[in-house]
N, C-alpha and C positions, 0 to 999 in steps of 0.2 A: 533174158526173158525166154529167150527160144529154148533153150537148154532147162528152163524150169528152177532156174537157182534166182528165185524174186529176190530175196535181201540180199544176195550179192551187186545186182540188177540196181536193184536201189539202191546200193551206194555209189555203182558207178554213175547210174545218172544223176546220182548226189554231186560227183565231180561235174561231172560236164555240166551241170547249171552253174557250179562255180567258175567255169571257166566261160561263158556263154548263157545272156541268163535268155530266156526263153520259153517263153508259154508251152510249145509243144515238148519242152522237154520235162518240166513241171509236170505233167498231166501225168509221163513214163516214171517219172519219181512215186506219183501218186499212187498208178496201176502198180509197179512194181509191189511197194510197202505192203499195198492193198492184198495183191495177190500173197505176200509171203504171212498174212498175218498177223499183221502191224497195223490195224487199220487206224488205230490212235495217233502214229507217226504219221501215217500217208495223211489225214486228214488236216494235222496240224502244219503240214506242210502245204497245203493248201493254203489255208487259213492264211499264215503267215504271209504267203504272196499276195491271197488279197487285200490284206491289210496293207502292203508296200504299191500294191498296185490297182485298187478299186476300181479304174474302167475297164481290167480285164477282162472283158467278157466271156471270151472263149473259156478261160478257165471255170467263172463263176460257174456257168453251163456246163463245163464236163464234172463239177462240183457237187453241180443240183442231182444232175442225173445220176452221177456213182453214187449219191448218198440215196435216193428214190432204191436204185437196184439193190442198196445194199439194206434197205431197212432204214435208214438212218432219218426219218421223216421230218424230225424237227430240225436236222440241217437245211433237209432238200427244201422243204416250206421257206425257212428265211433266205438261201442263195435264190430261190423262184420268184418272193416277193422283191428281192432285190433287183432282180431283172426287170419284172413286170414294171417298176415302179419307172425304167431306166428307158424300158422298151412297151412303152402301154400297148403298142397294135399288133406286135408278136404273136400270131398264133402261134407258133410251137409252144410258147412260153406260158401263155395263157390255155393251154390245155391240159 
């Protein structure tokens, strides 16, 4: 990532969640894909975690808000409803 080479980026943090699976490394899969132009990979790799892992919240949340920043509104609406519904007194959430 430092070096600016994202799809490289993303395939290694493609390994290392194979070898360790891990929220915060998921998110660096995510940013990477995101970053090289892939936003269709980065997303569905998202997804997919969520799908294996539904209470994760940290990701739903870095989910909501990459897709907000990126335009992607009717992601960000359903990962935001998803939270809300999980976290009703959340202000960040509910904002």
């Amino acid at each position: 990532m430092a070096e600016k080479q994202y799809a490289a980026a993303g395939k290694a943090y493609d390994a290392a969640l194979g070898v360790a699976r891990s929220s915060g490394v998921l998110m660096k899969v995510h940013a990477a894909y995101s970053a090289a132009g892939q936003a269709a990979q980065a997303d569905s790799r998202a997804l997919q975690w969520l799908k294996q892992s539904p209470e994760d919240r940290a990701v739903r949340l870095y989910l909501a808000d990459a897709s907000l920043k990126s335009g992607n509104y009717k992601q960000a609406i359903d990962q935001y409803e998803q939270l809300r519904s999980a976290l009703p007194d959340n202000v960040l959430i509910l904002n």
